[in-house]
N, C-alpha and C positions, 0 to 999 in steps of 0.2 A: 511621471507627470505628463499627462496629454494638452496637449490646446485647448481642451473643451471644461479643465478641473476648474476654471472660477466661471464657467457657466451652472450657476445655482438654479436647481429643482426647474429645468427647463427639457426633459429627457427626451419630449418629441420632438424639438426642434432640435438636439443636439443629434437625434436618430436622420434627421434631414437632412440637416448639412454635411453631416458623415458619409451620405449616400452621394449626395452632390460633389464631395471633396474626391470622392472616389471614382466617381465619372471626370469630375476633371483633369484626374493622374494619367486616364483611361482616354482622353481627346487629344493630352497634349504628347504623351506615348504615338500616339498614332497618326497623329500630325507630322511625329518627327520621322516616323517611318512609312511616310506618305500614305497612311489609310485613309478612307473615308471617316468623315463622324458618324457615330453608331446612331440608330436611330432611339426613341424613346429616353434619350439620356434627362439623366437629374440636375444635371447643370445649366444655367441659364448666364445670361450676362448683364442682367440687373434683379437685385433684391432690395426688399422693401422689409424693414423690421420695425415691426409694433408693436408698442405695450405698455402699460400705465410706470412712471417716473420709479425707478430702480428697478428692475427689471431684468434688466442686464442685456439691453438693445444695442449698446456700445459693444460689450465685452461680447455678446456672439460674433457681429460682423468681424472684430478684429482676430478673434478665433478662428474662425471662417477662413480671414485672408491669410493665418498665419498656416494654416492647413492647405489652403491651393498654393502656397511655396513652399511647401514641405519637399525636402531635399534628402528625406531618411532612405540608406540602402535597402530598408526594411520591406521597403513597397515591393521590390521586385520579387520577392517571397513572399507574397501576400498580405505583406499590414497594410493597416490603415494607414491614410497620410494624417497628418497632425500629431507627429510622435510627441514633440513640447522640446526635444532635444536638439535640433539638427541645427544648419546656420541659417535655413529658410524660417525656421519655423521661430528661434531665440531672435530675428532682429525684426521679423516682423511684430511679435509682443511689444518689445523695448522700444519701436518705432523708429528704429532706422532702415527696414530694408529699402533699398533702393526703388522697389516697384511697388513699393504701399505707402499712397498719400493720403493721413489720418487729416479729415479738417474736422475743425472744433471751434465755435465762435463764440466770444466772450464778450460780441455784441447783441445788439436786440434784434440783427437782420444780416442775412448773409445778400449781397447784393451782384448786379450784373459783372462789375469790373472783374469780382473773384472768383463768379462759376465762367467765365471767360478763362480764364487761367487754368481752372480744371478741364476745361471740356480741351485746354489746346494738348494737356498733359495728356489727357486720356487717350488722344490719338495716336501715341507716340507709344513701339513697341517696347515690350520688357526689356531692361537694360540687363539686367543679370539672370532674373527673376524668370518663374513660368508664365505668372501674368501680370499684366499692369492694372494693379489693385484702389479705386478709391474709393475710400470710406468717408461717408458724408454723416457726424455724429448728426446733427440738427438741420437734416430738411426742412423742418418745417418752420425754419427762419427763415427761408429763401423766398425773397420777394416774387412777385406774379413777374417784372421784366426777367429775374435771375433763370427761374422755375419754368421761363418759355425757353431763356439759352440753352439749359441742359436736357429741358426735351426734347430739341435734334440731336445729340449727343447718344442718347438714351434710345432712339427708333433709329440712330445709324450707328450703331458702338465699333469700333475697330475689335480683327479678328482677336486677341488676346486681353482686352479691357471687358474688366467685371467692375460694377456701379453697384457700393454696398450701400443705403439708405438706410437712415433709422429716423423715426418720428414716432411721439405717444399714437397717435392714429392713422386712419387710410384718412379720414378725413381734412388730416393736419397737412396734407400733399395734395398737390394739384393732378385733377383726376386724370388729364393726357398722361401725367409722370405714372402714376399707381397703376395706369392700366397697362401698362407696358417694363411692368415688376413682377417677378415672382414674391407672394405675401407670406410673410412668417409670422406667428401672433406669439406676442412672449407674455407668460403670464403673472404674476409679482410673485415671488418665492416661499414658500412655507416658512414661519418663523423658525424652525428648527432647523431648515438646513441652513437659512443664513446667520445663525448663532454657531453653528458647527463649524463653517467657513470663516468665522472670525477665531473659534479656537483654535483652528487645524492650520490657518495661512498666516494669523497674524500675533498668536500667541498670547490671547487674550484672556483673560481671568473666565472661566465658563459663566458663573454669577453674572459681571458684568456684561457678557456675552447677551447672554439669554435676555439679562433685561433692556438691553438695546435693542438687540432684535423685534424682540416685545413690543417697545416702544415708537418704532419706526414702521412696525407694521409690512417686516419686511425687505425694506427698502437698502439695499447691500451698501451703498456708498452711504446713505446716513448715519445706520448702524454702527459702521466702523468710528465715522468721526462724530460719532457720540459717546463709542467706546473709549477713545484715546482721545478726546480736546474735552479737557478740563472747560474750557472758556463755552464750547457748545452744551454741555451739561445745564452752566447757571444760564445761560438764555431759554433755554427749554423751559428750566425751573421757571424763569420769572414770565414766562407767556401762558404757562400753566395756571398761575393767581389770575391772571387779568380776571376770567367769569369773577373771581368775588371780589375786587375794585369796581367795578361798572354799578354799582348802589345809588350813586346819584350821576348827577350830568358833569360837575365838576372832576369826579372820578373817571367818568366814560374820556373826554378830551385829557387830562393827564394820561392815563393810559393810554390813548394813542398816540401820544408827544413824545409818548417814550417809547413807542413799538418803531416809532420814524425814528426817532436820534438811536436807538441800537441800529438799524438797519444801515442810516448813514455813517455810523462809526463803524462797521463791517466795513464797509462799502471802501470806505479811507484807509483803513488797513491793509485791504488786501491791494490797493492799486499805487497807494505811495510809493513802494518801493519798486515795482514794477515798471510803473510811470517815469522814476527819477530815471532809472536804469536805459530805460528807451530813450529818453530825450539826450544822455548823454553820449548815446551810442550814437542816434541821429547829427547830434552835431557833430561827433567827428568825422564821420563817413561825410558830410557837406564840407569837410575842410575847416572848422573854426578851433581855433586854437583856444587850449583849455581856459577858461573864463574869457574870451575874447569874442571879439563880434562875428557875427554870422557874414557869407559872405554875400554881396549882393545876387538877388533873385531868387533866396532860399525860404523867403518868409512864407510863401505861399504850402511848403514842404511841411513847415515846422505847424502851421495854421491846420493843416489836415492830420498830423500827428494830433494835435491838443483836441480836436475835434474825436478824435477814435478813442481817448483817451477819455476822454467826457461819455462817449455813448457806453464805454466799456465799464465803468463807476454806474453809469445808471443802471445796467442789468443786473450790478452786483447787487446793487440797493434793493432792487426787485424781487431777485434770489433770495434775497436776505429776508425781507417781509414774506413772499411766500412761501419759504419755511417755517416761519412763525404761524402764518396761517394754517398752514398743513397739521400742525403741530394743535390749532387750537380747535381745528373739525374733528379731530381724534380724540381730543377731550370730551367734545359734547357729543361723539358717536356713544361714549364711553353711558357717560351720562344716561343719555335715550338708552343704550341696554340695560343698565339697572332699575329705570324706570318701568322699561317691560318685562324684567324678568328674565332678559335672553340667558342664558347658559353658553354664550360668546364670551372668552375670553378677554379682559379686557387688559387693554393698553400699556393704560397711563397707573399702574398699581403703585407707583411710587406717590402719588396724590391720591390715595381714595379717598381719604375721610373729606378733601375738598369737592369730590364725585359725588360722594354722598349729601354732601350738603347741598350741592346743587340742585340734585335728584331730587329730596324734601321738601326744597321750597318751590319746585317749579314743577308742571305736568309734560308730557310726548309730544304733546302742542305745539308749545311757548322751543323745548329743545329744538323741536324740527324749523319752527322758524329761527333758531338761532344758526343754525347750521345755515339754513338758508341767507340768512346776511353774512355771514362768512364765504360761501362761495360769490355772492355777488359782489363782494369786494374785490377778491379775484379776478372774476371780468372788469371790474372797471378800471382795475390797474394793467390789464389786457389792455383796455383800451385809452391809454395814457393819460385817464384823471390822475389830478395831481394825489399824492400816496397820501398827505395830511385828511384834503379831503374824503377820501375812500376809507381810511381807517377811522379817522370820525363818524362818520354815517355810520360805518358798522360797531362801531362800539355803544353809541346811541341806540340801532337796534339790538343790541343783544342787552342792553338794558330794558328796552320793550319787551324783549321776549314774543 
């Protein structure tokens, strides 16, 4: 098992970074034995990974990183680096090696104060490691103040720091940043190799398999936890019906009172216990005794706690409708192919006969604008209308058709 085995149906870009991992066994060799750097090499000291949501833009870069500290004897005989085995390559996956810092933000903005923190880290040589590795899951959260920090960071990189980026686009990054990256474009996976990858790594029923794959369109992390969460199953199911509750206007508003209260009851589950867990760790590190008071000048600590903890609830909510949304443009993709007859595979086969019914009573027309008020829902919860309002508008137009 190599580094690159949960990189799914991406073979040119896994042929790139193999070349690149191998140029950089090939700099740091000859750096230790005082040679020059060769010239024409494949290795750069910032990447830039893009590509539509599952993808697996995550899982290359930490691939990536877990191959430039590969530590297999193997290389001096000629293997590749990234054996999957060594102790460079096992704590970079699992996320602890010492010189690979994975950020991942489970807010709506990664801001100045944090890419301060990385850009001071990056300056700082490998401690065990061959290089000082960071990986930025979500560029494209990084505010316009954050996103100038780290482009002096990025046009002045210390000799040993590589800057892995992933964002869905070039567009989703600020052009100083993109221009000064080497571009990797990842492309969304064939359904069949990420059904195979749920048989072969996660032990999944092949049936179930395939028909999440199927239904996800791809998508490696949805798949799975469509495959194995019962509770993500009946959400699916019940954002599948909405097209045939939207019959009158009374319908349209219930239906999206209840696309919001699911979103918000995700949103509460997954931060309750997370949130209690933080606040109880906060107050003992501040010194307050278990149920006792805080001690003076700590309010302000606890106020930016509740404050992170709040913005962290709102992306889940977002998350949350915007997979319902994702989920309901594949419907009516679905839809619009049997209206025209494509010979495209479709989806959602677990609903047809509700495919079909929709198909009958509506024309390519009415579907194509229905689609199109679903994506502009999307923007407008992009741009912080409140989610009742945006999900009403859209469920009144998809009533319109």
């Amino acid at each position: 098992m190599t580094v690159w085995d949960d990189l799914v149906g991406q073979d040119r870009v896994q042929e790139q970074l193999a070349a690149a991992a191998r140029d950089a066994d090939a700099l740091v060799t000859a750096a230790g034995v005082g040679e020059q750097v060769p010239p024409g090499s494949k290795m750069t000291h910032a990447w830039l990974f893009t590509g539509p949501p599952g993808s697996g833009r995550s899982t290359a870069a930490r691939a990536f990183a877990a191959a430039l500290q590969c530590t297999s004897p193997d290389r001096a005989l000629g293997g590749a680096p990234g054996c999957g085995f060594c102790d460079g390559c096992h704590t970079s996956l699992i996320g602890t090696h010492a010189d690979v810092e994975v950020v991942r933000t489970d807010l709506l903005s990664i801001g100045v104060k944090e890419t301060r923190e990385l850009v001071r880290r990056a300056q700082l040589s490998p401690a065990v490691g061959r290089w000082q590795v960071i990986v930025l899951e979500d560029a494209d959260r990084l505010t316009e103040g954050a996103g100038n920090v780290l482009l002096k960071a990025v046009e002045e990189p210390a000799p040993r720091t590589v800057w892995l980026l992933c964002a869905p686009s070039l567009e989703d990054v600020l052009p100083t940043i993109r221009s000064r990256c080497r571009h990797l474009t990842l492309r969304t996976p064939p359904v069949d190799a990420v059904a195979d990858v749920l048989i072969r790594r996660d032990g999944i029923d092949p049936e179930r398999a395939a028909s999440a794959a199927r239904a996800t369109q791809g998508h490696i992390d949805r798949a799975r936890r469509l495959a194995t969460d019962e509770r993500a199953r009946s959400r699916r199911a019940a954002v599948l019906k909405l097209p045939l509750r939207v019959e009158d206007i009374g319908g349209c508003l219930k239906a999206a009172q209840e696309l919001i209260d699911t979103a918000t009851d995700d949103a509460k589950q997954v931060s309750e216990e997370v949130d209690a867990k933080e606040t109880e760790e906060m107050k003992a590190a501040l010194g307050a005794a278990a149920g006792g008071r805080l001690p003076r000048g700590t309010a302000g600590v606890m106020k930016e706690l509740e404050d992170r903890q709040k913005r962290r609830k709102t992306r889940t909510q977002r998350d949350s409708l915007d997979l319902a949304l994702t989920d309901l443009t594949g419907f009516y993709r679905d839809v619009l192919a049997i209206q025209l007859g494509s010979r495209i595979a479709l989806a959602n086969t677990d609903v047809e006969d509700a495919l079909d019914q929709v198909a009958r009573s509506s024309t390519p027309e009415r579907t194509l604008r229905r689609i199109e008020a679903v994506i502009a829902c999307r923007r407008a919860l992009d741009r912080n209308v409140a989610p009742l309002l945006a999900v009403e508008a859209m469920t009144m137009a998809l009533r319109a058709g």
